[in-house]
PQR file with spaces between the fields and no chain letter, atoms N, CA, C, O and H, PARSE charges and radii, in Angstrom:
ATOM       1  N    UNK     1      23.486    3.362  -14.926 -0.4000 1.5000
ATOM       2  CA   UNK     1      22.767    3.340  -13.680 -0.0000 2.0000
ATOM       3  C    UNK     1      21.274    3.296  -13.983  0.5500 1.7000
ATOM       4  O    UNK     1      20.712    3.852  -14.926 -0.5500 1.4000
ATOM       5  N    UNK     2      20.881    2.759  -13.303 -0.4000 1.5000
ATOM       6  CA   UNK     2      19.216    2.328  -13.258 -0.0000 2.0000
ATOM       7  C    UNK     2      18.759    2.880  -12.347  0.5500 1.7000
ATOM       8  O    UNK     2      19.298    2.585  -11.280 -0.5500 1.4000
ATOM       9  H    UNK     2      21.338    2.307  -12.537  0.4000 1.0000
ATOM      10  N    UNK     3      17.462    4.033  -12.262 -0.4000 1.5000
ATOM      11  CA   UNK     3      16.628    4.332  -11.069 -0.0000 2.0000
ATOM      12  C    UNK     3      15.522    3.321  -10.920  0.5500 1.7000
ATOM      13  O    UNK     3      14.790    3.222  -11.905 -0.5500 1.4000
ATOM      14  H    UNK     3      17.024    4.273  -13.128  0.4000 1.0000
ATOM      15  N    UNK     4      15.227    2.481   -9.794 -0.4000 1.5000
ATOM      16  CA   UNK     4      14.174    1.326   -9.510 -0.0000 2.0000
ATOM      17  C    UNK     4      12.917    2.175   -9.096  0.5500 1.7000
ATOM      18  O    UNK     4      11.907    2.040   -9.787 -0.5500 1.4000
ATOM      19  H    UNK     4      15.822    2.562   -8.994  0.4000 1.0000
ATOM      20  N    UNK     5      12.891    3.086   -7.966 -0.4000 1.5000
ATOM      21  CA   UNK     5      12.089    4.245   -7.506 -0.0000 2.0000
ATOM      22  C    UNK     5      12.802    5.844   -7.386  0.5500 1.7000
ATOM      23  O    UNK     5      13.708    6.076   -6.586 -0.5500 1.4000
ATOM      24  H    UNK     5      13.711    3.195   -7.404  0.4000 1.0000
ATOM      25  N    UNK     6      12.264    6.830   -8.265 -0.4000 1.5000
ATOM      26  CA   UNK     6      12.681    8.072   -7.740 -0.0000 2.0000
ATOM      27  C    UNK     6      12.033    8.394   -6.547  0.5500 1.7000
ATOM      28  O    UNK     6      10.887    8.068   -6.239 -0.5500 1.4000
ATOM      29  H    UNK     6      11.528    6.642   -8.916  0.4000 1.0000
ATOM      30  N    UNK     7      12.894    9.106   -5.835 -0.4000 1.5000
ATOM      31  CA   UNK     7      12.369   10.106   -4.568 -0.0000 2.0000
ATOM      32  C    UNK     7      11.849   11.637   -4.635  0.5500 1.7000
ATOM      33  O    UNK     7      11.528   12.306   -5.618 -0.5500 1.4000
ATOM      34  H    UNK     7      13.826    9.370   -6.086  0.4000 1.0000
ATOM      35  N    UNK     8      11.864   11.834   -3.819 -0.4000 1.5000
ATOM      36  CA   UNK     8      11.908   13.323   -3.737 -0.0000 2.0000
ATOM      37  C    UNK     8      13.007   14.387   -3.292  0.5500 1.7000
ATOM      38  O    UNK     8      13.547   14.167   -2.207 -0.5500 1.4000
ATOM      39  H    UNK     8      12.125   11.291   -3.021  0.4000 1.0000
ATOM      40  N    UNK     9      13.451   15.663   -4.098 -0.4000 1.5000
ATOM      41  CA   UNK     9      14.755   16.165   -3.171 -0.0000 2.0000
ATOM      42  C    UNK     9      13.588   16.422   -2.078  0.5500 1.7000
ATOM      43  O    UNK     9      12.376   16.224   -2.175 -0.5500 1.4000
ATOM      44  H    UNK     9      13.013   15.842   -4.979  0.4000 1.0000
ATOM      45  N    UNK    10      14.519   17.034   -0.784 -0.4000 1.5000
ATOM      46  CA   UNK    10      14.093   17.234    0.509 -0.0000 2.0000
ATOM      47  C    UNK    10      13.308   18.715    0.299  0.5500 1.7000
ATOM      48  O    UNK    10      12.172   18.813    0.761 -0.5500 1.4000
ATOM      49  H    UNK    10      15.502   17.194   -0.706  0.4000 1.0000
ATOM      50  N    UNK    11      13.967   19.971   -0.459 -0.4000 1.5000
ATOM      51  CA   UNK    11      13.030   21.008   -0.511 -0.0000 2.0000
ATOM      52  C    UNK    11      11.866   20.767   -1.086  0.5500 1.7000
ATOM      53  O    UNK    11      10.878   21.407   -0.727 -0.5500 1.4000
ATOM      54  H    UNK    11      14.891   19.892   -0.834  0.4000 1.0000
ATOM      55  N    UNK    12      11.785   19.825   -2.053 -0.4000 1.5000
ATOM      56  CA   UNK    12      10.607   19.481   -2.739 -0.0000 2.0000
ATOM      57  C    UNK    12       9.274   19.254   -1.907  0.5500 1.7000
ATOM      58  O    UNK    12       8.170   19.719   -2.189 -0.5500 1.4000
ATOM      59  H    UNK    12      12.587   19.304   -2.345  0.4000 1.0000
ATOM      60  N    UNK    13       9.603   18.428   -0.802 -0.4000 1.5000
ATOM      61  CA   UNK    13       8.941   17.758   -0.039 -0.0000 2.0000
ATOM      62  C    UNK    13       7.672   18.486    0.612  0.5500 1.7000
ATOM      63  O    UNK    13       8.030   19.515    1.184 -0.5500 1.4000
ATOM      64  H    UNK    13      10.500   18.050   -0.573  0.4000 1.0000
ATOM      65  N    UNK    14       6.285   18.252    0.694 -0.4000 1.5000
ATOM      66  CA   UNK    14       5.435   18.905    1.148 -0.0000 2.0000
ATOM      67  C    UNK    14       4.640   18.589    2.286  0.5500 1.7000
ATOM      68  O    UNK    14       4.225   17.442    2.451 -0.5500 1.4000
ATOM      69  H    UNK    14       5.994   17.415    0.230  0.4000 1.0000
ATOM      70  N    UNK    15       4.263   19.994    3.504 -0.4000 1.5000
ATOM      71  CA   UNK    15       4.020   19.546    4.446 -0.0000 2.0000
ATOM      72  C    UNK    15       2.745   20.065    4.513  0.5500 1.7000
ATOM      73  O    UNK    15       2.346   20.854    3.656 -0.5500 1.4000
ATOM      74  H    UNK    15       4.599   20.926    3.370  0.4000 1.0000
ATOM      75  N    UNK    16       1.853   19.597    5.723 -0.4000 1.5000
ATOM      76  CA   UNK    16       0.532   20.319    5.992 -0.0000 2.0000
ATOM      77  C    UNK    16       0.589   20.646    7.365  0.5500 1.7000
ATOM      78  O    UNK    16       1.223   19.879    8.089 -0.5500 1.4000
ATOM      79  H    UNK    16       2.177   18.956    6.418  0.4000 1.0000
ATOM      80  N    UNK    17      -0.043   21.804    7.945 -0.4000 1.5000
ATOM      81  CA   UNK    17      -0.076   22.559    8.899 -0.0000 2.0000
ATOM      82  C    UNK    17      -1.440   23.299    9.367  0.5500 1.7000
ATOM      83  O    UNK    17      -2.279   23.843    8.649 -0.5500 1.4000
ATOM      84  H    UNK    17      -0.558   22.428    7.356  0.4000 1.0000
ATOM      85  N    UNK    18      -1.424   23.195   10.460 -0.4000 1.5000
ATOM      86  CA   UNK    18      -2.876   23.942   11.355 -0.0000 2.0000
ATOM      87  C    UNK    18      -2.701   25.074   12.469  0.5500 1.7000
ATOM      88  O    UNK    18      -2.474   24.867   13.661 -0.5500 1.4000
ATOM      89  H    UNK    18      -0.742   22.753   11.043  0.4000 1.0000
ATOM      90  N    UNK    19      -2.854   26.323   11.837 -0.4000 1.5000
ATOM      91  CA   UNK    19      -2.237   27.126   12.516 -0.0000 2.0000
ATOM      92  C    UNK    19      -3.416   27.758   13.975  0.5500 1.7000
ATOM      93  O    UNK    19      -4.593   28.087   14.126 -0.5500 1.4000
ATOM      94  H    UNK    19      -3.039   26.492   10.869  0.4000 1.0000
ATOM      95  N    UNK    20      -2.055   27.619   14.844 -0.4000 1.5000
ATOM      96  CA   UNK    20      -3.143   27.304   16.408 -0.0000 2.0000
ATOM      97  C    UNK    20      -3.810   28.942   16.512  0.5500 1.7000
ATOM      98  O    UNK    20      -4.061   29.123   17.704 -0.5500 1.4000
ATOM      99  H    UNK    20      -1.099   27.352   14.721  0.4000 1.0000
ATOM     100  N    UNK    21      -4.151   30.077   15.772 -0.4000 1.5000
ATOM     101  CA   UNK    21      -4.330   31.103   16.090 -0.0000 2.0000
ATOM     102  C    UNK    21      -5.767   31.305   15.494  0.5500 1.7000
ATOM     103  O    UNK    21      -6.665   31.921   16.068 -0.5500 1.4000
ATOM     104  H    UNK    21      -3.947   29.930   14.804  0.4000 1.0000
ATOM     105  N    UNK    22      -5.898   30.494   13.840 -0.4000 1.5000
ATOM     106  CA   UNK    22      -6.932   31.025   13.450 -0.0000 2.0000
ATOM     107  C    UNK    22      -7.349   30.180   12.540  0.5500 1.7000
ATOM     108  O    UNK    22      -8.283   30.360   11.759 -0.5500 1.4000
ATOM     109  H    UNK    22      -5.168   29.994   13.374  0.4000 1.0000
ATOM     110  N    UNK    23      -6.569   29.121   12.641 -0.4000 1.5000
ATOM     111  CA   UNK    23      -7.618   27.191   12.667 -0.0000 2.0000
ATOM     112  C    UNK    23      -7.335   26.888   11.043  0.5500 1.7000
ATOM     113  O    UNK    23      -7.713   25.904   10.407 -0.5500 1.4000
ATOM     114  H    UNK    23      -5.810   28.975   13.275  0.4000 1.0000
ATOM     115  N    UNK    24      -6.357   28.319   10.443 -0.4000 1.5000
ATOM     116  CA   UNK    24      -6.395   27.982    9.169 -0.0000 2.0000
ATOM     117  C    UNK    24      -5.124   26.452    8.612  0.5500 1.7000
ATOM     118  O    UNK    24      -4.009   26.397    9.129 -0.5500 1.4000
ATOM     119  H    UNK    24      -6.050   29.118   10.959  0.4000 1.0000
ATOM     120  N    UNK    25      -5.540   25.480    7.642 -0.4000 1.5000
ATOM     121  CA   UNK    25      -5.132   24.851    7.384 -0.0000 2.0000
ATOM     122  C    UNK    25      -4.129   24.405    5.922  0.5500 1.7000
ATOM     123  O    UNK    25      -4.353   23.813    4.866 -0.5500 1.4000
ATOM     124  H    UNK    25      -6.447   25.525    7.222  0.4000 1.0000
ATOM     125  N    UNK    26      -3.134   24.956    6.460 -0.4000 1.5000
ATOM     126  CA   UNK    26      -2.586   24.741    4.675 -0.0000 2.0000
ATOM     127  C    UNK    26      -1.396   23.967    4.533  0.5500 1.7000
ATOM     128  O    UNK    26      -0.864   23.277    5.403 -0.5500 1.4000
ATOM     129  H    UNK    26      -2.952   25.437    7.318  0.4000 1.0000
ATOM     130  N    UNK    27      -0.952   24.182    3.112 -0.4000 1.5000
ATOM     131  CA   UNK    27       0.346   22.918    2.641 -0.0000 2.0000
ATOM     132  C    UNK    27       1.487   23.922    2.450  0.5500 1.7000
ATOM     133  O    UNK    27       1.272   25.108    2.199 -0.5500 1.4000
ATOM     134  H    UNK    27      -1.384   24.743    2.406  0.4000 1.0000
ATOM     135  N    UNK    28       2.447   23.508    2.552 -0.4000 1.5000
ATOM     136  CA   UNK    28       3.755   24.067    2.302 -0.0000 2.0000
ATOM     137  C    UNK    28       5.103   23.308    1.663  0.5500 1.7000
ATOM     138  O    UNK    28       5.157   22.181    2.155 -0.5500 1.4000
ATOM     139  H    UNK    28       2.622   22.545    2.756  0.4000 1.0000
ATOM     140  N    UNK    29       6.029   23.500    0.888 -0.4000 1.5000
ATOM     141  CA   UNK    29       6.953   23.195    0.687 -0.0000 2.0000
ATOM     142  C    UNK    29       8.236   23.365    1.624  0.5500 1.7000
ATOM     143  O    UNK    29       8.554   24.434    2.143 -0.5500 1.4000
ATOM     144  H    UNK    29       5.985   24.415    0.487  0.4000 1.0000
ATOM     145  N    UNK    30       8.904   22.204    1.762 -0.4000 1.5000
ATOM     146  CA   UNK    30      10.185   22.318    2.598 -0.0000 2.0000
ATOM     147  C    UNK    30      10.844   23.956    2.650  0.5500 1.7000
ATOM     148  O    UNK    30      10.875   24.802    3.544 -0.5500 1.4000
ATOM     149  H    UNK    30       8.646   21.335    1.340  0.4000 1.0000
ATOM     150  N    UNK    31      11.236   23.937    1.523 -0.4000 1.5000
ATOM     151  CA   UNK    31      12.062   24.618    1.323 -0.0000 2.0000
ATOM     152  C    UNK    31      11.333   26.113    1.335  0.5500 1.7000
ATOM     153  O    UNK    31      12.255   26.900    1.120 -0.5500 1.4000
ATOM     154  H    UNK    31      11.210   23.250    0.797  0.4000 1.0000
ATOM     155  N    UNK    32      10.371   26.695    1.455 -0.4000 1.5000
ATOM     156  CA   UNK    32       9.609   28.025    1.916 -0.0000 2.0000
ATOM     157  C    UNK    32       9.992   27.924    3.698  0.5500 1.7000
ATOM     158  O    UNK    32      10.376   29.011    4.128 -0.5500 1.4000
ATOM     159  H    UNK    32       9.622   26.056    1.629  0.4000 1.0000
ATOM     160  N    UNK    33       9.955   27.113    4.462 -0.4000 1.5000
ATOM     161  CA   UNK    33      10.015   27.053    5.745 -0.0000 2.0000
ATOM     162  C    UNK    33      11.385   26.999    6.137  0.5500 1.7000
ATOM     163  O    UNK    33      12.271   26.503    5.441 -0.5500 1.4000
ATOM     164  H    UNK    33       9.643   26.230    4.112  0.4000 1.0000
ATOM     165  N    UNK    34      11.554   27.530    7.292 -0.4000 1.5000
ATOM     166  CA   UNK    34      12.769   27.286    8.123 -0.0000 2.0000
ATOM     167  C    UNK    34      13.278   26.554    9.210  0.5500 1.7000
ATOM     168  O    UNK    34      12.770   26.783   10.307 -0.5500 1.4000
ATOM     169  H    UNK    34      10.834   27.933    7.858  0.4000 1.0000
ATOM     170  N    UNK    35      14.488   25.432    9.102 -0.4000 1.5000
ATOM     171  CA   UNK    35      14.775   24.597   10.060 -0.0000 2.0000
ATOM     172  C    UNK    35      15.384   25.039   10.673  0.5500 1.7000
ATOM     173  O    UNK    35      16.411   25.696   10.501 -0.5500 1.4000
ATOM     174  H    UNK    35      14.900   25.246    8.211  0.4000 1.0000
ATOM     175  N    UNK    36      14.595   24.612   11.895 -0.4000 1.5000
ATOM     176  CA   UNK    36      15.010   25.006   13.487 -0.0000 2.0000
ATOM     177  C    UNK    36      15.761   23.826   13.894  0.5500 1.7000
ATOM     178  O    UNK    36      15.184   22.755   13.702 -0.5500 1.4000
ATOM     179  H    UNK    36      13.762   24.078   12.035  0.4000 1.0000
ATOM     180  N    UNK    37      16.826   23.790   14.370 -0.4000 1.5000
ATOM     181  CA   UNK    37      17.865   22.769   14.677 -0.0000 2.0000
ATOM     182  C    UNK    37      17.507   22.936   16.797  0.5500 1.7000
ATOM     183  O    UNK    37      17.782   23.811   17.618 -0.5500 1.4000
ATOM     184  H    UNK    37      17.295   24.660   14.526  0.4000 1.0000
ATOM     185  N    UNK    38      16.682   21.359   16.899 -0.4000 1.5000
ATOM     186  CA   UNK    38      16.912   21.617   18.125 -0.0000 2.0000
ATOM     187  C    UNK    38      16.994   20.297   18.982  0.5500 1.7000
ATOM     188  O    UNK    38      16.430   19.287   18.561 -0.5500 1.4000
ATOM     189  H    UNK    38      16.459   20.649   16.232  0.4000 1.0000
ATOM     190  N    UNK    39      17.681   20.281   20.168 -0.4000 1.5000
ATOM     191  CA   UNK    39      18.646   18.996   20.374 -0.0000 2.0000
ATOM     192  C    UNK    39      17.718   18.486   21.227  0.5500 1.7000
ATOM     193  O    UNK    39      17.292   17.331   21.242 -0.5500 1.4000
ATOM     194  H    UNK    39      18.139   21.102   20.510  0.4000 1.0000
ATOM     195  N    UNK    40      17.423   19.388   21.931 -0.4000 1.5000
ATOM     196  CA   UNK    40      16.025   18.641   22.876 -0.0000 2.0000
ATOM     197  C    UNK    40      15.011   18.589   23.002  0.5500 1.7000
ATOM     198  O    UNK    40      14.552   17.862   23.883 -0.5500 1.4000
ATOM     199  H    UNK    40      17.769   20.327   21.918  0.4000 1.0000
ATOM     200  N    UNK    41      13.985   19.523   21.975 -0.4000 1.5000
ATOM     201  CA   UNK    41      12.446   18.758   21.941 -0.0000 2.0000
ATOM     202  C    UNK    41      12.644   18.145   20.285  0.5500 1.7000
ATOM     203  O    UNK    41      11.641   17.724   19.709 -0.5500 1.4000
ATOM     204  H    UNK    41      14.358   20.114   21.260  0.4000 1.0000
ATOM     205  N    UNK    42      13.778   18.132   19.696 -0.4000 1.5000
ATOM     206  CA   UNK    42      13.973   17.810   18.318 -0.0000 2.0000
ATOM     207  C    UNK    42      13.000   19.038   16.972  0.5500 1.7000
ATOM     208  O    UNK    42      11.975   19.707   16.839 -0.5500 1.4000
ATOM     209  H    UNK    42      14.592   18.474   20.164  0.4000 1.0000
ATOM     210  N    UNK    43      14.332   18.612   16.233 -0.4000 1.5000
ATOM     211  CA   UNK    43      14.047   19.666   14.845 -0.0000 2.0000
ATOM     212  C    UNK    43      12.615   19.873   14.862  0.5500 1.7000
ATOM     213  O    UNK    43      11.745   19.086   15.236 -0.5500 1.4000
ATOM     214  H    UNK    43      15.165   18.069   16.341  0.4000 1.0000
ATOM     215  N    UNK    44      12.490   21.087   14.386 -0.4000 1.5000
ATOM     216  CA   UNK    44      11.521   21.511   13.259 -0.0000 2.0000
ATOM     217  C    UNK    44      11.193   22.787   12.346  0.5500 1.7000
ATOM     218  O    UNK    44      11.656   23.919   12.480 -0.5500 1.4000
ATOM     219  H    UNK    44      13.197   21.726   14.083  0.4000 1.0000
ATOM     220  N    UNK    45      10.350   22.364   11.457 -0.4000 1.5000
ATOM     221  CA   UNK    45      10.047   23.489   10.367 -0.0000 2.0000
ATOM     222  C    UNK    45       9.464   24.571   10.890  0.5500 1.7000
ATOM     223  O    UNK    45       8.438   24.397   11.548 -0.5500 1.4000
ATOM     224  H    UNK    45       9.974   21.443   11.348  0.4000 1.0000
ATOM     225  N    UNK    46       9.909   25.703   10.738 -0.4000 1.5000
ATOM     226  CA   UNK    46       9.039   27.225   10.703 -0.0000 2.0000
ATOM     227  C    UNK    46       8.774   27.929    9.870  0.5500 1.7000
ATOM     228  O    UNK    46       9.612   28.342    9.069 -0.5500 1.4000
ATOM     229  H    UNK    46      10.742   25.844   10.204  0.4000 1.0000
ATOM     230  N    UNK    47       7.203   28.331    9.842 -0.4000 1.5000
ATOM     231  CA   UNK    47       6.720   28.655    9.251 -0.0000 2.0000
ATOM     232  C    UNK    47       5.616   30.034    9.529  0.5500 1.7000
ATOM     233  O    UNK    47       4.969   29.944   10.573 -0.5500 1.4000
ATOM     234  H    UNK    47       6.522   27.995   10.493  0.4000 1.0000
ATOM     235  N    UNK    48       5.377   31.237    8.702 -0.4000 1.5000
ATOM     236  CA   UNK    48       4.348   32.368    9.556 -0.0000 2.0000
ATOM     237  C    UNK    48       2.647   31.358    8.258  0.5500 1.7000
ATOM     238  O    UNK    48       2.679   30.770    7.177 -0.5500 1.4000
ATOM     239  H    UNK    48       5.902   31.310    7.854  0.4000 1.0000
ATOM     240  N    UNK    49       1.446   31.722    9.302 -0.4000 1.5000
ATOM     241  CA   UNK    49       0.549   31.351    8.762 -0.0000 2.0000
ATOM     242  C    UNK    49       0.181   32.474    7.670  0.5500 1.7000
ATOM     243  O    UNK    49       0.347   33.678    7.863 -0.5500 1.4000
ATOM     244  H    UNK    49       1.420   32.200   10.180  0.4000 1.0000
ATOM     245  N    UNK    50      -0.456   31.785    6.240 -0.4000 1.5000
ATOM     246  CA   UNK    50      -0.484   32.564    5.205 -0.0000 2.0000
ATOM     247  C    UNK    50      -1.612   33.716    5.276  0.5500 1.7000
ATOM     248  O    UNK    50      -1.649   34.727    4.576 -0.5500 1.4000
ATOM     249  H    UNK    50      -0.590   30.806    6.082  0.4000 1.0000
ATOM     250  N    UNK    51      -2.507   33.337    6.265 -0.4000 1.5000
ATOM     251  CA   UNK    51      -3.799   34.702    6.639 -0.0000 2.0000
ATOM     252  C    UNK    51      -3.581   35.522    7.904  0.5500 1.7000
ATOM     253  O    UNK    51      -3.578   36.735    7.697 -0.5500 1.4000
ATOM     254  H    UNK    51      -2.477   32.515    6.834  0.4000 1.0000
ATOM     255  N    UNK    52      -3.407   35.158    9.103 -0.4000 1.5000
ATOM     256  CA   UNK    52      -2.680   35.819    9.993 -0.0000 2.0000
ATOM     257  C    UNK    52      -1.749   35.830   10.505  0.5500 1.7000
ATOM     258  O    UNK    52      -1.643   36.150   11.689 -0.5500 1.4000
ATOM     259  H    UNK    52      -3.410   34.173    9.270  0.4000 1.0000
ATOM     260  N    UNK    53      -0.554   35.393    9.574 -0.4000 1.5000
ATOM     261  CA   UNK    53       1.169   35.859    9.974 -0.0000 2.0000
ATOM     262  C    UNK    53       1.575   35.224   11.211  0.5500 1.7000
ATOM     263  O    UNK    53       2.755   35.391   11.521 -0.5500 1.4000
ATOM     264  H    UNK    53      -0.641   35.134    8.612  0.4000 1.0000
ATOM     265  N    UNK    54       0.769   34.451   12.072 -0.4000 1.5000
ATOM     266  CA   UNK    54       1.669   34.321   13.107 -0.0000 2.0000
ATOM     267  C    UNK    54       2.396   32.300   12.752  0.5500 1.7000
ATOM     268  O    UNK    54       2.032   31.418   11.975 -0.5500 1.4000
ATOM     269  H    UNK    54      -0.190   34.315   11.820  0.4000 1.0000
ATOM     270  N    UNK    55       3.262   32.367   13.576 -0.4000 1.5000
ATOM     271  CA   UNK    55       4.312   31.729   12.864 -0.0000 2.0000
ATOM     272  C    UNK    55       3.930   29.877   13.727  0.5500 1.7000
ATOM     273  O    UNK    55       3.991   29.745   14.949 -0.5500 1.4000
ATOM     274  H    UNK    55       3.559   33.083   14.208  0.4000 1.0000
ATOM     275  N    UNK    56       3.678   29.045   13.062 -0.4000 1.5000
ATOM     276  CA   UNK    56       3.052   27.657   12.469 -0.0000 2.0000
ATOM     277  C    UNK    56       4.345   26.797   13.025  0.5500 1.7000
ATOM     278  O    UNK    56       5.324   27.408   12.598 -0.5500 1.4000
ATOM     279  H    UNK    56       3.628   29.152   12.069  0.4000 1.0000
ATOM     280  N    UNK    57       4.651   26.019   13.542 -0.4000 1.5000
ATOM     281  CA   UNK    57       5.357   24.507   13.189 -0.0000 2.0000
ATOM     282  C    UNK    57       5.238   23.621   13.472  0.5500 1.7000
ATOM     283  O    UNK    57       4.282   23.311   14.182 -0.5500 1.4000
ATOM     284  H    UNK    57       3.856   25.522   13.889  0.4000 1.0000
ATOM     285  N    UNK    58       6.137   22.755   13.068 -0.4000 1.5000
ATOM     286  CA   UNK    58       5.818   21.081   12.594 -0.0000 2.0000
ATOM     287  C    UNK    58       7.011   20.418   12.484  0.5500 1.7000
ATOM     288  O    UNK    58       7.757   20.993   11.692 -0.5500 1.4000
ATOM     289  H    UNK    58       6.914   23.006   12.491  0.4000 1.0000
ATOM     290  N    UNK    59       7.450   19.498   12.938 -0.4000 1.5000
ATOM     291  CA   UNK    59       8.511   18.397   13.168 -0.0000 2.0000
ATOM     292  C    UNK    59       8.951   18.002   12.346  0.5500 1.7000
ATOM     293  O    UNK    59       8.237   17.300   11.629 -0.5500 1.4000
ATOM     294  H    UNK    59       6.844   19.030   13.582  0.4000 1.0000
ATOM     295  N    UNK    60      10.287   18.203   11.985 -0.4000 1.5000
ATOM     296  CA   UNK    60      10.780   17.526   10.850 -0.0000 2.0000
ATOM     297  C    UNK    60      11.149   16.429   10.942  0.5500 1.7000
ATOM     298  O    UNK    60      11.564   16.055   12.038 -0.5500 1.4000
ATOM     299  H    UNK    60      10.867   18.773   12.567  0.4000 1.0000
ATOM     300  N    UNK    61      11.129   15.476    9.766 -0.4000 1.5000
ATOM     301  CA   UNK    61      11.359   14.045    9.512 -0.0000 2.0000
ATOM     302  C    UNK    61      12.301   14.078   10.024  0.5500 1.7000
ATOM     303  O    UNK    61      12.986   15.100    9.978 -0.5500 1.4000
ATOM     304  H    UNK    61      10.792   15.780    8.875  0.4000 1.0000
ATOM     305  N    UNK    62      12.818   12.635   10.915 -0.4000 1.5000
ATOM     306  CA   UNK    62      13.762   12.262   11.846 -0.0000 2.0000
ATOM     307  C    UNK    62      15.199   12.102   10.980  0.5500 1.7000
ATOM     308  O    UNK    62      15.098   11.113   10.255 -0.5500 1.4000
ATOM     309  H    UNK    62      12.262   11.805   10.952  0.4000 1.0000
ATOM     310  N    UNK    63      15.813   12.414   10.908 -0.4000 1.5000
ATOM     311  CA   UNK    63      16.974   11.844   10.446 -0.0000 2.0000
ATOM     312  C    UNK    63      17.656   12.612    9.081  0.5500 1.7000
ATOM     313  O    UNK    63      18.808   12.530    8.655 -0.5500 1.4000
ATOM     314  H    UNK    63      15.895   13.218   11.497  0.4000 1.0000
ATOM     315  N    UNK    64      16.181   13.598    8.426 -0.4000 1.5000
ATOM     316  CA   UNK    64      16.425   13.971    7.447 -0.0000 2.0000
ATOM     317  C    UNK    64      16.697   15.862    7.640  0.5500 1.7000
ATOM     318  O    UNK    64      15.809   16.647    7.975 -0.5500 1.4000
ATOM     319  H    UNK    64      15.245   13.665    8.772  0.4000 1.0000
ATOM     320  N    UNK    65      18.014   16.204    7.351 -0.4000 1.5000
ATOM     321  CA   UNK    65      17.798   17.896    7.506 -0.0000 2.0000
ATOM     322  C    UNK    65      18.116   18.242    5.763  0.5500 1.7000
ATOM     323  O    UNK    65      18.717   17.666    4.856 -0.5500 1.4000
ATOM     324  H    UNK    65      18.735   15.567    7.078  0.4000 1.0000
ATOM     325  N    UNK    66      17.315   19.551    5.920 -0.4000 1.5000
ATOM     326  CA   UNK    66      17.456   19.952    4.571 -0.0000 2.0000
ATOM     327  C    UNK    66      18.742   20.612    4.611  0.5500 1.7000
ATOM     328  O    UNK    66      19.214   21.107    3.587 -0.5500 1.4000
ATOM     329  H    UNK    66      16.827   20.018    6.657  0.4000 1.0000
Protein backbone atom coordinates (compact mmCIF):
# COMPACT_ATOMS: atom_id res chain seq x y z
CA UNK A 1 0.00 0.00 0.00
CA UNK A 2 1.09 3.44 -0.91
CA UNK A 3 0.13 6.64 1.18
CA UNK A 4 -0.25 9.60 -1.75
CA UNK A 5 -1.25 12.24 1.23
CA UNK A 6 -1.33 11.50 5.03
CA UNK A 7 -4.11 13.03 7.08
CA UNK A 8 -4.72 13.71 10.31
CA UNK A 9 -6.44 11.27 13.07
CA UNK A 10 -9.53 13.35 14.16
CA UNK A 11 -8.21 13.80 17.96
CA UNK A 12 -5.17 15.13 16.50
CA UNK A 13 -6.92 17.81 14.83
CA UNK A 14 -6.58 21.46 16.09
CA UNK A 15 -9.01 24.09 16.77
CA UNK A 16 -9.00 27.88 17.65
CA UNK A 17 -11.42 29.57 19.91
CA UNK A 18 -12.53 33.09 21.38
CA UNK A 19 -13.88 32.90 24.54
CA UNK A 20 -17.06 35.32 24.75
CA UNK A 21 -16.33 36.16 28.58
CA UNK A 22 -12.85 37.45 28.58
CA UNK A 23 -11.81 37.86 24.77
CA UNK A 24 -9.13 35.29 25.52
CA UNK A 25 -7.99 33.49 22.35
CA UNK A 26 -6.56 30.06 22.16
CA UNK A 27 -5.89 26.60 20.25
CA UNK A 28 -7.00 23.32 21.30
CA UNK A 29 -6.83 19.77 20.33
CA UNK A 30 -9.89 17.63 19.36
CA UNK A 31 -9.53 15.34 21.60
CA UNK A 32 -9.10 17.72 25.08
CA UNK A 33 -12.74 18.95 24.10
CA UNK A 34 -16.05 17.41 24.25
CA UNK A 35 -18.60 16.46 21.50
CA UNK A 36 -21.83 17.64 21.91
CA UNK A 37 -24.06 15.59 19.59
CA UNK A 38 -26.80 17.90 18.47
CA UNK A 39 -29.53 17.32 15.80
CA UNK A 40 -30.73 20.75 15.52
CA UNK A 41 -28.41 23.62 15.75
CA UNK A 42 -25.72 20.77 14.75
CA UNK A 43 -22.61 19.22 16.60
CA UNK A 44 -20.15 20.82 18.52
CA UNK A 45 -16.93 20.92 20.54
CA UNK A 46 -16.86 21.87 24.30
CA UNK A 47 -14.60 23.35 25.80
CA UNK A 48 -13.95 25.54 29.58
CA UNK A 49 -11.65 28.70 28.68
CA UNK A 50 -8.00 28.15 29.92
CA UNK A 51 -7.97 31.70 32.15
CA UNK A 52 -11.50 32.02 33.24
CA UNK A 53 -13.07 28.51 33.17
CA UNK A 54 -16.11 29.38 31.62
CA UNK A 55 -16.94 26.95 28.95
CA UNK A 56 -16.02 28.04 24.91
CA UNK A 57 -17.59 26.33 21.70
CA UNK A 58 -17.19 25.76 18.26
CA UNK A 59 -18.79 23.61 15.50
CA UNK A 60 -17.60 20.61 14.56
CA UNK A 61 -16.58 19.63 11.06
CA UNK A 62 -19.67 18.45 9.21
CA UNK A 63 -19.71 14.96 8.69
CA UNK A 64 -16.78 14.17 10.83
CA UNK A 65 -17.44 12.84 14.71
CA UNK A 66 -14.65 11.88 16.78
Amino acid sequence: MKIIKQGKLPETRTHQCTCRECATVFEFEQREAKFVFDQRDGDFLQINCPVCGAQCAKAASKGKTP
